[in-house]
C-alpha positions in Angstrom: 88.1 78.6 -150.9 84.8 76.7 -150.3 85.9 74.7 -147.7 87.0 77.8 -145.1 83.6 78.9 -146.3 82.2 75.8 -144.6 84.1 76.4 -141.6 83.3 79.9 -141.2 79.5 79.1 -141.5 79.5 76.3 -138.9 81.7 79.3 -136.9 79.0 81.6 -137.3 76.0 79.0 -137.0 76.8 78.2 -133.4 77.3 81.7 -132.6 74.1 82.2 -133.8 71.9 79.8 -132.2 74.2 80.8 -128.3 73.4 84.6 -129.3 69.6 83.8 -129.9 69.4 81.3 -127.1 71.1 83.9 -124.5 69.0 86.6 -125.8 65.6 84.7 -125.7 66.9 84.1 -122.2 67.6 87.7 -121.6 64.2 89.0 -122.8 62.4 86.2 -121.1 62.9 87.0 -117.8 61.3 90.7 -118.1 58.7 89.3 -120.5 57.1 87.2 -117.8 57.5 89.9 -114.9 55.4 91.8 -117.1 58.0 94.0 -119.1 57.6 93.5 -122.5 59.3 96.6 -123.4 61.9 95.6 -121.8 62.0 92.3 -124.2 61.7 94.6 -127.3 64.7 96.9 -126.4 66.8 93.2 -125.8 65.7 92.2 -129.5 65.9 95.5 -131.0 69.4 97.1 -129.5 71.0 93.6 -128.7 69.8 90.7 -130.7 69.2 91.5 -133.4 72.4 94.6 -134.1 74.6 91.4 -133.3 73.1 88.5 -135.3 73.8 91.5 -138.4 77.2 91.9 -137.1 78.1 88.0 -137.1 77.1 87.5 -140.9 78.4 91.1 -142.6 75.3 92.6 -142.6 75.4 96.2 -143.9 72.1 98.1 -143.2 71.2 100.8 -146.4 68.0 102.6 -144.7 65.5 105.1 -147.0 62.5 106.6 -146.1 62.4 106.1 -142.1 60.9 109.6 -141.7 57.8 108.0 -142.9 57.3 106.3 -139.2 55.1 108.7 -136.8 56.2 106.7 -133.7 53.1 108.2 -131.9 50.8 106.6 -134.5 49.8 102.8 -134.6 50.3 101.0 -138.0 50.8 97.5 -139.8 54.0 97.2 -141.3 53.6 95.3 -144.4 57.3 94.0 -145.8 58.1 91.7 -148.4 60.1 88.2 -147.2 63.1 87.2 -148.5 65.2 85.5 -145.2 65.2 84.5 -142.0 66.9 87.9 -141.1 64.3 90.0 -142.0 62.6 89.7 -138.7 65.8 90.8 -136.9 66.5 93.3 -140.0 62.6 95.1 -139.3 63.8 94.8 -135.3 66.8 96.5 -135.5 65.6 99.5 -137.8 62.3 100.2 -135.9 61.6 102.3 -132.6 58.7 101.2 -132.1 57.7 97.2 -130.5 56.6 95.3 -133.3 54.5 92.4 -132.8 54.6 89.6 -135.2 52.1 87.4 -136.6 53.9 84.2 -136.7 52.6 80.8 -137.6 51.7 79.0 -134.4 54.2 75.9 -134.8 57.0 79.1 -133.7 55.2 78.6 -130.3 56.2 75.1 -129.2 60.2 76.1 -129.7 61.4 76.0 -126.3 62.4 79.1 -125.1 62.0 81.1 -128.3 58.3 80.0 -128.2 57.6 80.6 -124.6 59.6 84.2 -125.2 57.6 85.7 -128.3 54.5 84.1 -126.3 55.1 86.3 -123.8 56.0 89.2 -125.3 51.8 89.3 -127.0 53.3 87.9 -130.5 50.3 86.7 -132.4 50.1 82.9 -133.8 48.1 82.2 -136.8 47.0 77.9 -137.2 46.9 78.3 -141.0 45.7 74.9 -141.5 42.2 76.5 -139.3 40.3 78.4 -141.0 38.3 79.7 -137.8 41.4 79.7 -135.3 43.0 82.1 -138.2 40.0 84.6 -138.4 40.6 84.6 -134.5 43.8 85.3 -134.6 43.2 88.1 -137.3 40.2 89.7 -134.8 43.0 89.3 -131.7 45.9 91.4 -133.9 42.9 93.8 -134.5 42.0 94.6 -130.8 45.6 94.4 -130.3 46.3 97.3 -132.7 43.1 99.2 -131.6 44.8 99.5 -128.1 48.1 101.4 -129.9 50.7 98.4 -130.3 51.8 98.1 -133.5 52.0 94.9 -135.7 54.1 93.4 -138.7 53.2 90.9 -141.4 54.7 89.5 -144.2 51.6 89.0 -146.7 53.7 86.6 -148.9 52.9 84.2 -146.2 56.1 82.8 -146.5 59.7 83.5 -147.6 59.9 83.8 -151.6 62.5 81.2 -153.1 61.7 82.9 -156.6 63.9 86.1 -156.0 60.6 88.1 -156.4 58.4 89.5 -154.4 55.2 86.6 -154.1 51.1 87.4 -154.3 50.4 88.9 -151.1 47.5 87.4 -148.8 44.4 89.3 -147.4 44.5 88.7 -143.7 46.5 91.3 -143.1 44.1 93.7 -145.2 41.2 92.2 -143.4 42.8 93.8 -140.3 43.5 96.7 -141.4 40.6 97.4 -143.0 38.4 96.4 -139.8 40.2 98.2 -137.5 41.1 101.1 -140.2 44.8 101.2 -139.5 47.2 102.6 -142.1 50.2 100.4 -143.5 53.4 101.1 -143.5 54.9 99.5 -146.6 58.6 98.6 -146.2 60.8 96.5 -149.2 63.6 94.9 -148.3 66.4 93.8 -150.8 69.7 91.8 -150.5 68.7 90.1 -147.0 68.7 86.8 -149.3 72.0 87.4 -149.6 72.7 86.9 -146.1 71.2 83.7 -145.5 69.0 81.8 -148.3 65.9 79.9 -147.3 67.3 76.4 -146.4 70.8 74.9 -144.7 73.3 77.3 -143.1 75.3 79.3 -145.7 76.1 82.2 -144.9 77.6 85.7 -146.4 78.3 88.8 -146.0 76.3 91.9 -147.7 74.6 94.9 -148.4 70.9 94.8 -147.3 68.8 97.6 -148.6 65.5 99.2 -146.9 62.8 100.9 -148.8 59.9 102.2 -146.0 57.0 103.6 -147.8 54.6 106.6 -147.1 51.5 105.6 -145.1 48.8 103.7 -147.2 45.7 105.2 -145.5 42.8 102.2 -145.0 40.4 104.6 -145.2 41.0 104.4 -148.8 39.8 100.6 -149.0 37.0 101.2 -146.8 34.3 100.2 -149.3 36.6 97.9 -151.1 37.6 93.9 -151.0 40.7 93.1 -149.1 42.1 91.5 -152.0 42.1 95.0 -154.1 43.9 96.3 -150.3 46.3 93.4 -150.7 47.1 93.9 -154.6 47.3 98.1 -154.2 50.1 97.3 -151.5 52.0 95.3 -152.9 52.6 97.5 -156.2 53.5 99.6 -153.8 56.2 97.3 -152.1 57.2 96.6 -155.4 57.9 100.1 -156.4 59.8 100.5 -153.6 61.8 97.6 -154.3 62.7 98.9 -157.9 63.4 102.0 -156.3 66.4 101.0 -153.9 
């Protein structure tokens, strides 16, 4: 029946731009009193559980005992949706702070929120504004908060995982912080890149053992880049 299909996504597409709206609302307000944690625990136990909830998503999580929440890492996840930021939310303990692209930060609201909770914006068209950003997510780790990246870049159209960047893995190897890999499969599912269609499905988890940086100390970030990402993809095979 494709056409209750299309109702049933334009159902669930305006109960997910009120849920985000009233939730960027909600973890506003302690975000600029100073209370990012607050912010976090709206996005992790509210925002993002509920989003899941209005689509079908089933979380399938392996490998979480690999996260020492006293310890500071990069996550490093492969990018399939839209949902993986609220996916990597909702499984994590810890406050994750994005590197986004900076055109996230003029969304009203949403913009002024993730601003406020210390998200980091990268202007990939500047060269010299995105080596600044990459030396502010390294001070930022340096004083214990923990970040996540998708290397891809962007969200892979192909179905597989894409080349993974070095920024990250100029970070990390700077500021000698492990990575955390994580591979996520089936989030796709849930919402493709592009329009609203929505459905329902499983979404699978993979979270790596710590790749230590000091491994890569005398290396190029590129060889970081292309070690993790075999990684990643192991983990994908492996779900």
């Amino acid at each position: 029946f494709p056409d209750m299909w299309i109702i049933i996504n334009i159902i669930q597409s305006i109960l997910i731009i009120t849920h985000t709206l009233l939730c960027t609302i909600l973890a506003l307000i302690p975000a600029l009193f100073g209370l990012p944690k607050a912010s976090y625990w709206v996005g992790r136990k509210i925002w993002g559980p509920i989003l899941l909830l209005l689509v079908g998503g089933k979380l399938i999580i392996k490998g979480k005992e690999n996260i020492d929440p006293n310890k500071t890492y990069i996550y490093a996840a492969n990018h399939m949706s839209n949902f993986d930021i609220p996916i990597l939310f909702t499984i994590t303990s810890v406050s994750l702070h994005f590197i986004a692209k900076k055109e996230l930060k003029k969304i009203p609201l949403f913009g002024w929120c993730i601003a406020a909770m210390g998200m980091i914006f990268v202007d990939r068209k500047n060269k010299i504004k995105a080596l600044e950003s990459i030396k502010t997510a390294g001070e930022l780790i340096k004083s214990g908060k923990n970040v996540i990246a998708f290397p891809e870049g962007k969200r892979s159209r192909s179905g597989k995982i894409e080349m993974f960047r070095k920024g990250t893995f100029v970070i990390a190897s700077n500021s000698q912080i492990d990575i955390i890999p994580i591979a996520i499969k089936g989030s796709e599912i849930l919402h493709k890149p592009g329009g609203f269609k929505f459905r329902p499905g499983k979404v699978y988890i993979n979270i790596g053992e710590p790749i230590k940086a000091e491994l890569f100390v005398n290396k190029k970030p590129e060889e970081f880049a292309n070690y993790t990402q075999s990684v990643v993809e192991k983990l994908y095979k492996d779900i």
